[in-house]
C-alpha positions as CSV (number, residue, x, y, z in Angstrom):
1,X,61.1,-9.9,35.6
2,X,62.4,-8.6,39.0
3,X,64.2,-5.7,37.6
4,X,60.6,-5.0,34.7
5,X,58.8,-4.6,38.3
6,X,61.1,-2.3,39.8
7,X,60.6,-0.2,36.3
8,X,57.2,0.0,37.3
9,X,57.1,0.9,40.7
10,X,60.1,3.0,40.3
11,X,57.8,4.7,37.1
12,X,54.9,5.0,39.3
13,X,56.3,7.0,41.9
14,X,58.3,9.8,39.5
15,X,55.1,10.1,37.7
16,X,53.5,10.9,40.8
17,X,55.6,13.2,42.0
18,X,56.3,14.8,38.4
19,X,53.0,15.7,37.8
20,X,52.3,17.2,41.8
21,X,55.9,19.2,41.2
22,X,54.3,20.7,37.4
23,X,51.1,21.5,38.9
24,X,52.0,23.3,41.9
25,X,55.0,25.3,40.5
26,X,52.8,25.8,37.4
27,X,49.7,27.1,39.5
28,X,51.8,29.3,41.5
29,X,53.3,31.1,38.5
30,X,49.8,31.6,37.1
31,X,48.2,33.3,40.2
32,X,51.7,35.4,40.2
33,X,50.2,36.6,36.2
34,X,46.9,37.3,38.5
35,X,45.5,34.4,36.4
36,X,42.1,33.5,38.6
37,X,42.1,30.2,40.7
38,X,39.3,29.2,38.6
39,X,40.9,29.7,34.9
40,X,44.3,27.6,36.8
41,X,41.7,24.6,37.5
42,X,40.8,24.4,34.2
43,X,43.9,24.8,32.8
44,X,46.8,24.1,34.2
45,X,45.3,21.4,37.1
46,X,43.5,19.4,33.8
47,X,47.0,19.1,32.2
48,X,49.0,18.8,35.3
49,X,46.7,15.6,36.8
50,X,46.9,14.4,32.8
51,X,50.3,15.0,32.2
52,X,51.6,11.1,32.9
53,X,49.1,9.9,30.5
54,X,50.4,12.3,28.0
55,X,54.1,11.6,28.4
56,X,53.8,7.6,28.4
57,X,51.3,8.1,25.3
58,X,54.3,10.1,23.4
59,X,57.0,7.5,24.7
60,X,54.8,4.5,23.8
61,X,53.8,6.2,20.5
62,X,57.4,6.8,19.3
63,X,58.6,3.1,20.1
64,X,55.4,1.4,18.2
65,X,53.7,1.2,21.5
66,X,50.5,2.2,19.9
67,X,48.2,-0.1,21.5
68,X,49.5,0.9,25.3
69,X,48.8,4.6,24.2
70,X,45.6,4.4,23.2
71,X,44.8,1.5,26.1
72,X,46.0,4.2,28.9
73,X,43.5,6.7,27.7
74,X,40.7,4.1,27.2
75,X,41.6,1.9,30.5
76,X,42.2,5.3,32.5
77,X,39.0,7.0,31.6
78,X,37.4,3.5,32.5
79,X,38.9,3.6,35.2
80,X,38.3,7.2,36.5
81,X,34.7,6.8,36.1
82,X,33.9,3.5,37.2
83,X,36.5,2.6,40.3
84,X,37.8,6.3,41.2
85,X,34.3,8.1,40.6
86,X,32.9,4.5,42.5
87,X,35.7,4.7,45.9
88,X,34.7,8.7,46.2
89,X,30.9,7.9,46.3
90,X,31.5,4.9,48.7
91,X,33.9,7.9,51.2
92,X,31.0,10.5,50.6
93,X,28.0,10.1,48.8
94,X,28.5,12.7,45.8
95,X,26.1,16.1,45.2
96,X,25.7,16.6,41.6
97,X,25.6,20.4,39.9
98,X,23.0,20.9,37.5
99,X,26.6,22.1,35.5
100,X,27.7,18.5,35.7
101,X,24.5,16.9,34.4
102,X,23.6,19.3,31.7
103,X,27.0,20.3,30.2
104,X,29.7,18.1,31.5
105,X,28.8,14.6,31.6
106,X,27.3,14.8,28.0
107,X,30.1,16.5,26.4
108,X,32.2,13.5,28.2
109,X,29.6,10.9,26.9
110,X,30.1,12.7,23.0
111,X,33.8,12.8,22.8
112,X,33.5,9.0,24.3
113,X,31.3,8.8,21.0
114,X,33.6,11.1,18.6
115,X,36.9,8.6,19.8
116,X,35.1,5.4,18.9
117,X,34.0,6.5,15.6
118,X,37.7,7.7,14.7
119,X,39.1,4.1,15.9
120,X,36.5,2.3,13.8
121,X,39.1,1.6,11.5
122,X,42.2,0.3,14.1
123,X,44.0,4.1,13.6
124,X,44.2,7.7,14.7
125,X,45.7,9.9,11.7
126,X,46.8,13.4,12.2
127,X,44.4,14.8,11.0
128,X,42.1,13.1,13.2
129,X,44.4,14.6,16.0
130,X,44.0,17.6,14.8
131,X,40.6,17.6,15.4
132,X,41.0,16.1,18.8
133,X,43.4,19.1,19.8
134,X,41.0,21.6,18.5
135,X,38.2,19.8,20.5
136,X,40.1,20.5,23.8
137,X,40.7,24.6,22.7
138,X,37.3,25.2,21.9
139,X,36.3,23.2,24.8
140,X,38.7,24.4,27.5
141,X,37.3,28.6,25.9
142,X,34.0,27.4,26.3
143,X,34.1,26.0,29.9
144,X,36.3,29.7,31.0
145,X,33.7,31.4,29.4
146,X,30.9,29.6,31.3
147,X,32.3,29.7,34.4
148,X,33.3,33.7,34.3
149,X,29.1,33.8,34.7
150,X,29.3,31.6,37.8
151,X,29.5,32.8,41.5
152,X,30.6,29.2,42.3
153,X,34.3,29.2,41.8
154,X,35.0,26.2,43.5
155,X,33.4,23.7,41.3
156,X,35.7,23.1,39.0
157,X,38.7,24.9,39.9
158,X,40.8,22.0,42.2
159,X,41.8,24.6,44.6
160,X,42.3,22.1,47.6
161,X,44.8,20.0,46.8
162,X,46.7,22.2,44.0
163,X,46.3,25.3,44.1
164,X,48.9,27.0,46.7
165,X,47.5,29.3,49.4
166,X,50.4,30.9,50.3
167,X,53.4,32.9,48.4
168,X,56.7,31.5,47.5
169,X,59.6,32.2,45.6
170,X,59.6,32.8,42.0
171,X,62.9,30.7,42.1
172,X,61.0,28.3,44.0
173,X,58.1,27.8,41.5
174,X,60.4,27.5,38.4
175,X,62.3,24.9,39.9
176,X,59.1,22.9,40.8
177,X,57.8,22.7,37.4
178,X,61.3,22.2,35.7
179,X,62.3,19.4,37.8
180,X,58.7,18.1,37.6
181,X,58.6,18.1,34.0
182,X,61.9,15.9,34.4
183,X,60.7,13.4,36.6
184,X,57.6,13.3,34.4
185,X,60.1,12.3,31.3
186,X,62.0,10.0,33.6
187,X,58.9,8.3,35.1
188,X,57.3,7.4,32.0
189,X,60.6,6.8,29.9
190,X,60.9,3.5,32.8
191,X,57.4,2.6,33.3
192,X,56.9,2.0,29.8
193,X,59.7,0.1,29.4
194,X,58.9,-1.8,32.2
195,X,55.5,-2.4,31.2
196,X,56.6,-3.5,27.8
197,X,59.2,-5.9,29.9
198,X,56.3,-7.5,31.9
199,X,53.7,-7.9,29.1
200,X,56.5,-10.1,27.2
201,X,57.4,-12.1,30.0
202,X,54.2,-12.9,31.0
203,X,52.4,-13.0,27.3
204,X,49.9,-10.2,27.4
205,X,49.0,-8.1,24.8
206,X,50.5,-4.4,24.6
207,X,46.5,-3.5,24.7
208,X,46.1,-5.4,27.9
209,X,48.7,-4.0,29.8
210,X,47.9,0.0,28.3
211,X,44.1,-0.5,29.7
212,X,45.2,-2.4,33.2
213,X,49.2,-1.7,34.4
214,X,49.7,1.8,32.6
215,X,46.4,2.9,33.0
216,X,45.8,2.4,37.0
217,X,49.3,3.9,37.7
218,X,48.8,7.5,35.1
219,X,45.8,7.9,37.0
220,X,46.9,7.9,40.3
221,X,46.6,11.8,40.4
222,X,43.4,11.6,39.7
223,X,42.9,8.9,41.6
224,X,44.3,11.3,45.0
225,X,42.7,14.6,44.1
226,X,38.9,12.5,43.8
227,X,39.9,10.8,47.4
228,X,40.8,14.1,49.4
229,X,38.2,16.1,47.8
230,X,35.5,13.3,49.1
231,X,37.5,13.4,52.6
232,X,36.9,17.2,52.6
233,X,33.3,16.9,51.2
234,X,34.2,18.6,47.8
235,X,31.6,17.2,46.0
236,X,31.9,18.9,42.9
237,X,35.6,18.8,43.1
238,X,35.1,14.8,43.0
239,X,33.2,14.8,40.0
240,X,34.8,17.5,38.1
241,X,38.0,16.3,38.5
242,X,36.6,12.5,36.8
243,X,35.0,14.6,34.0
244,X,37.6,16.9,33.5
245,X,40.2,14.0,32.5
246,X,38.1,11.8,30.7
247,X,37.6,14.8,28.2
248,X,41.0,16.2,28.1
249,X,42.4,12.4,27.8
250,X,40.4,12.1,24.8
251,X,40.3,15.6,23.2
252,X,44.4,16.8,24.1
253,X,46.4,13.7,25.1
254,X,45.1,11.7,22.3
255,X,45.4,14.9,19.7
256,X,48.8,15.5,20.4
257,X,50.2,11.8,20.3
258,X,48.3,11.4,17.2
259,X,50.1,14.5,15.8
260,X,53.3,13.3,16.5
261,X,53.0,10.3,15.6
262,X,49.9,8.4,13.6
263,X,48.7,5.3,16.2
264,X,47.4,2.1,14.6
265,X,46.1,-0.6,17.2
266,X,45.8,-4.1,16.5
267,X,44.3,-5.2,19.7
268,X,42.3,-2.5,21.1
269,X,38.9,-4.3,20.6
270,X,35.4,-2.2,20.1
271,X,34.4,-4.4,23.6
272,X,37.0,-1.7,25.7
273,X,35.4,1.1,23.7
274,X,32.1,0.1,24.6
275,X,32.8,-0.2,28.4
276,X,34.6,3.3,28.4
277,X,30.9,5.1,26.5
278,X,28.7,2.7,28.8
279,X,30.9,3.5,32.0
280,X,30.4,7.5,30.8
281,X,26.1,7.1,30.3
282,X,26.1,5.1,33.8
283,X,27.1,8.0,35.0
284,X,25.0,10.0,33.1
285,X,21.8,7.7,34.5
286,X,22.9,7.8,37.6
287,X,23.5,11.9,38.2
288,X,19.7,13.0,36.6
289,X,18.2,9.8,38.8
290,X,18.8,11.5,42.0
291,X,20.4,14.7,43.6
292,X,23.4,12.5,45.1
293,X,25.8,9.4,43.8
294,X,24.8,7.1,46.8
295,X,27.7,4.7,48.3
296,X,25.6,1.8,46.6
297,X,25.9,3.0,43.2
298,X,29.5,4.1,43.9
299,X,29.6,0.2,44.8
300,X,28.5,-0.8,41.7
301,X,30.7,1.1,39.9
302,X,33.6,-0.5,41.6
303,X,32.0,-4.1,40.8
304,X,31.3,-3.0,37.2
305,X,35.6,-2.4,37.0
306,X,36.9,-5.2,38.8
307,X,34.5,-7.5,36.7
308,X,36.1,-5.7,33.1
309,X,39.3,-5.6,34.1
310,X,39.1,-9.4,35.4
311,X,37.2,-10.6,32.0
312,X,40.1,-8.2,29.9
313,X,43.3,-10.3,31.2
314,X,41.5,-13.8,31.1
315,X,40.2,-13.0,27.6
């Protein structure tokens, strides 16, 4: 059990680090291409913050792990929303963009709606994945497109923390993203493992620990971009950054770990797919109610996660 924890933690912090090593080397190459700061947040900052739930998806999906891939997408989007999204508001109330409310937050809420019809039946086939993946291309076009007509580049483009201001070497960059792309495989190879260790020893489902454990420590990057965007009154960097992942969780990490390899959960119950949709209309209700996300409802938000995730390991 002592050594399972150490996994974890261990997991937890390569992951961390992994993904902040991919997304700065990878941003830095891009604005060498004279890629725009904007097209990078999109891009390359969605994947980057992403990346640890792809890689423990692909781990977990290749050892039969189904049910902790799927559970980290549904208990990190649940997550993002209602207790990230919720501690951002309660640090700075949160301005919403009429670009949030009319094209964002809906597109979240329908993919939310797409990913519980496709598990209706327990399973994600390929060419369900397929789908997904070309969900995330049309959808990642679509939002460059958009925002070339848009003065505000800031919105969605994660510049503060990611982006870097200054120049450095092109050896430096490479070696960023190679030896974060290593610790990212390292990270998740242990803190799956780990995970799997614990839900044994203690008798928890696989589902239970994907949609708690897994899913609280692959979203830590979002979890620390939301956080210092509200310290630095980024609003839109706050919510963007939520919305952002929840789609590309659904639509690209859940695409390609399909593609590689079919998932069929057993105990991934309709009751976590409902919270992750209601969590995603919440926030739909709450952004056209008023011009701000007030520390109250971010409040709620919290108590709405800590209430589902202590009913999930009870029941």
């Amino acid at each position: 059990m002592f050594l399972s924890t150490g996994y974890i933690i261990a997991g937890l912090v390569l992951l961390y680090a992994g993904a902040e090593g991919l997304v700065r080397g990878s941003s830095s190459l891009a604005l060498r291409m004279g890629i725009t700061r904007l097209v990078v947040g999109l891009t390359v900052v969605a994947l980057g913050t992403s990346s640890p739930e792809l890689v423990v998806g692909i781990k977990a999906a290749l050892e039969g792990g189904a049910d902790i891939a799927v559970g980290n997408v549904v208990g990190s989007n649940i997550m993002n929303v209602a207790l990230i999204l919720g501690i951002a508001a309660l640090i700075y109330p949160l301005k919403k963009t009429n670009d949030l409310i009319r094209v964002q937050i809906p597109v979240m809420i329908g993919v939310s709606v797409i990913l519980l019809m496709m598990l209706a039946d327990g399973s994600l086939d390929r060419w369900e994945g397929t789908l997904l993946v070309l969900g995330i291309i049309c959808y990642t076009v679509f939002s460059i497109a958009q925002a070339k007509t848009s003065d505000n580049t800031k919105t969605l483009g994660g510049e503060e923390p990611y982006v870097p201001k200054g120049q450095r070497s092109l050896l430096r960059d490479v070696m960023f993203v190679l030896s974060g792309g290593l610790l990212l495989v390292w990270g998740g190879n242990l803190f799956v493992t780990g995970a799997v260790a614990v839900a044994h020893v203690l008798g928890m489902s696989q589902a239970v620990i994907g949609l708690t454990i897994v899913a609280i420590g692959t979203s830590l990057p979002e979890l620390a971009t939301s956080v210092v965007a509200s310290f630095k009154k980024e609003n839109d960097i706050s919510v963007g950054n939520i919305v952002g992942s929840n789609i590309f969780n659904i639509l690209a990490i859940l695409g390609i770990v399909s593609l590689i390899s079919p998932l069929i959960t057993e105990t991934i119950r309709p009751f976590d797919l409902a919270v992750m949709l209601a969590t995603a209309v919440l926030v739909f209700v709450l952004a056209i109610s008023g011009r701000r996300l007030n520390r109250w409802e971010g409040g709620i938000l919290v108590i709405i996660y800590v209430a589902y995730v202590s009913f999930r390991v009870v029941m």
